[in-house]
N, C-alpha and C positions, 0 to 999 in steps of 0.2 A: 329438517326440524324434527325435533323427537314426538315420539305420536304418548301426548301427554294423556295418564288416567285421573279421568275427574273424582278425586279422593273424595269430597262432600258425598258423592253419590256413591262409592264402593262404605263408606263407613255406614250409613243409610239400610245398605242393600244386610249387610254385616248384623247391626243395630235389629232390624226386622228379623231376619233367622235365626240369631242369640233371643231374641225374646226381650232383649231391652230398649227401654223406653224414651231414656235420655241421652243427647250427645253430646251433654256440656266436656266427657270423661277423655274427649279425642283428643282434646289438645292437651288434658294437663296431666292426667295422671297413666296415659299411655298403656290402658289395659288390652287393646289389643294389638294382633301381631302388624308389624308397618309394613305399608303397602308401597310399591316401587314408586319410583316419581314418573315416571311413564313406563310403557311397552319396550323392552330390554330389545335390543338388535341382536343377532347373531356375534358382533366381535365383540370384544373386550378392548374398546378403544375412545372410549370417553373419560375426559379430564373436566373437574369438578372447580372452580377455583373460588373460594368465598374471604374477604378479609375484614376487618376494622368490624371486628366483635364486641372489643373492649367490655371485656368480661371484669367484673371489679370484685374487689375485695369485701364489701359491702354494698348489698342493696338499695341500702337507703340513697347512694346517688351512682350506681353502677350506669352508662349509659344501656345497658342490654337489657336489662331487667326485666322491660314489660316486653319485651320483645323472647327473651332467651326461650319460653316455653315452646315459639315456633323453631328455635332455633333446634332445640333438643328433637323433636319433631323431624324437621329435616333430614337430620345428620342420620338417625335410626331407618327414612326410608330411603336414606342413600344408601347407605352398607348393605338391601336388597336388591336393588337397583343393578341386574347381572352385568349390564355393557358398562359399569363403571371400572376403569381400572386406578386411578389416581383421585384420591383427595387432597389439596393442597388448601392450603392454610396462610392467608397470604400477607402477615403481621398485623400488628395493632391487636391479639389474639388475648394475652391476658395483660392488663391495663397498671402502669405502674405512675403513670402521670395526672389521670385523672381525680385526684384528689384533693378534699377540701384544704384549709389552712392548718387548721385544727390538728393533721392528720401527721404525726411524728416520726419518719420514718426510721428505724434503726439498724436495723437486721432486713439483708434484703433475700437472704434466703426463707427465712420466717414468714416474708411477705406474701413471695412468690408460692410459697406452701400452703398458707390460707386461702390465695384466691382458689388456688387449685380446691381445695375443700370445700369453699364457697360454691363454686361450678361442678360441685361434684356430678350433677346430672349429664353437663355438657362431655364432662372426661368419660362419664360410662358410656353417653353415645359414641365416643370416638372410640373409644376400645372397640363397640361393635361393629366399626368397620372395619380396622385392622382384623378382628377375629372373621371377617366375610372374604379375607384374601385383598381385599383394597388397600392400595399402600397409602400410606398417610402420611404427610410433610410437613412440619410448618417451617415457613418464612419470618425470618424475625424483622419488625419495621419499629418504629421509633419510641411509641409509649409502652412494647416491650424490649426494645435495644440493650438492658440488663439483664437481661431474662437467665436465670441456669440452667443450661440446657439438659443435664442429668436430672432434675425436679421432672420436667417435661418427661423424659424418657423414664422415669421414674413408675410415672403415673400411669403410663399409656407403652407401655413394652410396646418395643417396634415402631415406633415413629420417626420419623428418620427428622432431622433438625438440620436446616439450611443454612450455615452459616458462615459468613465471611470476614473478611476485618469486622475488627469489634463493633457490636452495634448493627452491622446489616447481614443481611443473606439473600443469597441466590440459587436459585435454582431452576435449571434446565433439564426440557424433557421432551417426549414425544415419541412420536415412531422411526421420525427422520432428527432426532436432537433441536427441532425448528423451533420450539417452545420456551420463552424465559418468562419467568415469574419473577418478582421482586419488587418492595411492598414501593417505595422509587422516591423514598426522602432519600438518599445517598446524594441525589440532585438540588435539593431544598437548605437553601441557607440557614431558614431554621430550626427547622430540626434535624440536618445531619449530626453524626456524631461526632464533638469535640473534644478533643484532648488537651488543645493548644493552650486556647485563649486566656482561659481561666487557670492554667497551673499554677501561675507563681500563688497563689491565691487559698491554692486546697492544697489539705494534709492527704497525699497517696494520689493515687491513680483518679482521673476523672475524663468523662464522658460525656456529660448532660447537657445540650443546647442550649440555647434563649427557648425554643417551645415549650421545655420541660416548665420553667419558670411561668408563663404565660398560661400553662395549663392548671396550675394548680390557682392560681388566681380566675381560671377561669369558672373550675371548678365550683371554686365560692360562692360565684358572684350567679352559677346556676342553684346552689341549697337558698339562695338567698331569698326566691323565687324571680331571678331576670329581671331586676330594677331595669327603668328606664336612666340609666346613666348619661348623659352628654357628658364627657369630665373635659376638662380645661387642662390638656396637659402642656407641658413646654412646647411653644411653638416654634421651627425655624422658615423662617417667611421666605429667604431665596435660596433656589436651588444651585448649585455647584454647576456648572457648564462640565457635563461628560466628559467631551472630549479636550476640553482643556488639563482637567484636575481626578481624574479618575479616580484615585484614594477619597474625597472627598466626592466625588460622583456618586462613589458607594456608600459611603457612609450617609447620603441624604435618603439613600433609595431604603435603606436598613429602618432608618428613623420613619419611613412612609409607611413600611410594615408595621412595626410595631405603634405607630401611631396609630392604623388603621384598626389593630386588633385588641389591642388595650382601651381605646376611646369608650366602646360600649358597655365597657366591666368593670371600670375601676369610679370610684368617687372621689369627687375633689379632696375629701378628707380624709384619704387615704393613701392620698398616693407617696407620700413620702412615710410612711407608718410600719415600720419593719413586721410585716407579720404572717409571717412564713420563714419558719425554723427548721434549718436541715441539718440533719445530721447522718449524709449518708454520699454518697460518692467524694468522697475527700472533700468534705464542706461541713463545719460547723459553727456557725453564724443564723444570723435571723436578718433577714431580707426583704426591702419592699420592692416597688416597681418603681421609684426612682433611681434604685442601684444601676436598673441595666435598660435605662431608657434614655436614648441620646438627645444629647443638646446641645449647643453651639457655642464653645468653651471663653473664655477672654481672649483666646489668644488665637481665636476664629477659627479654630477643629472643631468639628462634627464626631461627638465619645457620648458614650455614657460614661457617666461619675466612677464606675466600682467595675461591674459585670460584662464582659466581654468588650472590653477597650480597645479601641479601633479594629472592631470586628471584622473587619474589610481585610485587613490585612494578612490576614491566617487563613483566605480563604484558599488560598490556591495549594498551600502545605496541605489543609485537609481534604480535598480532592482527592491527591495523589494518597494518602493513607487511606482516602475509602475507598480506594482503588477505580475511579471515574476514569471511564477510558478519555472522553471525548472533555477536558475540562470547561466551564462554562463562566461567565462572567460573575462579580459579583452581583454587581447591576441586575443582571439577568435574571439571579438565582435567588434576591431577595427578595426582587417583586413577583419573581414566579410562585413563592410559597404560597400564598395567596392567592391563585389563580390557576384551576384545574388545566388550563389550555397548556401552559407550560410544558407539563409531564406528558401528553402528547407529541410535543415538539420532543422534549428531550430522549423519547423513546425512537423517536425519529433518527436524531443526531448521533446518539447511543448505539445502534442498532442496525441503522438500515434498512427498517421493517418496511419502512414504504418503497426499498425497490424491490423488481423483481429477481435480481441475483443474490440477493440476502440471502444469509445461510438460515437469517432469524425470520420465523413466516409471522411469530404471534408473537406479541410484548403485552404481559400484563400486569398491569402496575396497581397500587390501592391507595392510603394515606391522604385523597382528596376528599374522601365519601361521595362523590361524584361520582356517577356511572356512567361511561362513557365508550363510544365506540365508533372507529375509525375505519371502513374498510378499504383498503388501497387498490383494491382485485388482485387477479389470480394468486387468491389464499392467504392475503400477505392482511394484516392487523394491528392497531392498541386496542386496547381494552383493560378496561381500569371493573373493577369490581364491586365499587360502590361502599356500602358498608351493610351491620345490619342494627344498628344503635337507633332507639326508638325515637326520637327526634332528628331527622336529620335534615337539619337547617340549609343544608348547603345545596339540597337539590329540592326545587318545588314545582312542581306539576303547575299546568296550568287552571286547574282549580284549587289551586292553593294545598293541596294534599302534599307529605311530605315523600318522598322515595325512599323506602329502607329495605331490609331482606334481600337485597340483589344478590347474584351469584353470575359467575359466567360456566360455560359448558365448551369446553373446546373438543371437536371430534378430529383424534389425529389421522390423515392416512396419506397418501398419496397429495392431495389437496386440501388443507387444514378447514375446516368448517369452527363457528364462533357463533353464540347466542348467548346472548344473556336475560334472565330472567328474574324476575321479582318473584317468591312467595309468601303467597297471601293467606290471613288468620282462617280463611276453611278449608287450607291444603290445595289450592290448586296453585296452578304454575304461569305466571303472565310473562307471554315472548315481549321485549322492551326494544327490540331491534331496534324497528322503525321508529320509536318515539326518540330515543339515542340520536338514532340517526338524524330525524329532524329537526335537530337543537342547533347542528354544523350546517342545515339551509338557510335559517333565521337571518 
């Protein structure tokens, strides 16, 4: 465990010697010089891994917003931080999905330009680490899977960008190469990246899942302030027998996700109501959430109307293009979206990380906001990274408090060590090990 320094009390001791009065200035306008995040060891062998930022283009419903000041914060007492050798970046980094209805996309270089402007504080802190000799990565995951990676490199000379077939990236690291990062929608029905489904459909090249469409709907329905929605969407009352009808297997288990995820944010008076207009990945059209939500046709198939039509069936083509070594069912892959346990198993399957002859000691994946940690012994690991978006719904204490700012700290050597950590608004650093861990006793 790192011998963590309790920054409330070094800003304090600082504060008293300078002769000033107030500490409101620690966290926002970062007048003094940043203090390491604990006592630095002798090697340069700590990996930093933080993801699901989702930096936005506007404030007004960016999910980092109240949160980014810690984040800026952070990043500037990493870059002093001596035993750090690797910052990694682990997707969902600058936010292209989370947007209202309202919101016209055109130009996706334009886009990715602004946010970058927008976060201009968070890019200065990244510079400052690269400029401390720490290498700096990012990992592209799903609501940046368009991202251009020259903007990136652009902004931040010297960041190396992880990228693989379109839409995902990976990357491997360590002392002994044991280490993969990657953000681990590649595995997730809904939001991998498609090419397929929707071609005949769009002018040019296209990529954008059902998540991409879900998010911007969902987007709304959070400016709206989080109505209590129950919507009454199309019901299909029996289920398909798996093993009889597998096409149609999948295709009930797709309509369970999106049932699940649409129910709370859509209004009955909306749901057929075209209103979200795109005009950007080989798509120009205006679109509701009846286009690409399944229902149970006359002629007794399981489709949506328009939007990814027998989604089931392109699933194993796009696998092999995101390069999935271990391919997984559809069944499997659409109810796992939905469900952080999944990406566990799948790092398992993937990988190998739970035996001890893996070449892979540590998998660390993101895209759940889930923090989550698995230890197999002798050194072997998942570890998902959480997020740092200031509601995060998806993981609640048991006081109701919500988990955000996670990060993980992987120490490479001989025998790979793993800790993940929360930080909290007066700088100090909370080990989450064991709470992690107790969630897999329950």
């Amino acid at each position: 465990m790192k011998r963590l320094i309790p920054f409330a009390l070094l800003a304090l001791v600082i504060l008293a010697l300078t002769g000033c009065t107030s500490t409101a200035s620690t966290h926002q306008g970062h007048p003094m010089a940043p203090q390491p995040l604990w006592t630095a060891s002798d090697d340069r062998d700590t990996i930093i891994v933080l993801s699901d930022l989702h930096l936005g283009i506007d404030d007004a419903y960016a999910e980092i917003a109240e949160n980014r000041p810690y984040l800026v914060e952070f990043l500037r007492r990493v870059a002093v931080t001596a035993d750090v050798r690797e910052v990694v970046l682990g997707g969902d980094v600058l936010d292209e999905w989370f947007l209202p209805l309202s919101y016209d996309e055109t130009d996706r270089r334009a886009f990715y330009r602004q946010v970058l402007v927008n976060n201009s504080d968070v890019v200065a802190a990244c510079n400052e680490i690269i400029a401390s000799g720490i290498k700096l990565v990012y990992v592209v995951g799903n609501h940046d899977m368009s991202v251009i990676g020259q903007l990136i490199e652009d902004a931040m000379p010297g960041i190396v960008i992880a990228s693989g077939p379109p839409g995902l990236g990976l990357y491997r690291t360590g002392a002994r190469n044991e280490i993969v990062i990657e953000h681990g929608h590649r595995y997730d029905a809904f939001s991998a990246p498609d090419t397929i489904t929707n071609a005949t459909l769009v002018d040019g090249p296209t990529m954008l899942p059902p998540g991409y469409f879900y998010a911007r709907f969902a987007a709304d329905w959070v400016l709206k302030g989080k109505p209590a929605y129950v919507s009454a969407l199309p019901m299909i009352s029996r289920a398909p027998n798996p093993l009889e009808d597998p096409d149609q297997g999948g295709a009930y288990a797709y309509y369970r996700t999106l049932d699940a995820v649409f129910k709370p944010i859509v209004a009955d008076d909306s749901f057929t109501t075209k209103l979200l207009n795109m005009h950007i990945d080989g798509y120009h059209g205006s679109y509701s959430v009846a286009d690409l939500f399944p229902v149970l046709t006359e002629d007794g198939e399981i489709t949506a109307p328009l939007l990814y039509r027998h989604y089931q069936r392109t699933w194993q083509q796009r696998q092999i293009d995101n390069g999935v070594t271990n391919p997984a069912s559809f069944i499997a892959s659409a109810l796992g979206a939905i469900d952080s346990r999944y990406f566990e198993q799948q790092a398992r399957i993937q990988y190998q990380v739970d035996e001890q002859s893996s070449d892979t000691a540590v998998v660390v994946f993101g895209h759940t906001h889930t923090p989550d940690l698995h230890d197999y012994g002798y050194g072997h690991y998942y570890v998902n990274s959480g997020t740092w978006i200031a509601d995060n719904t998806n993981y609640k204490e048991k006081d109701g408090s919500l988990l955000s700012r996670t990060f993980v700290v992987v120490t490479t050597a001989p025998v790979s060590e793993v800790e993940v950590y929360q930080y909290r608004p007066d700088g100090s650093l909370r080990l989450i090990n064991e709470l992690l861990q107790s969630d897999h006793r329950q």
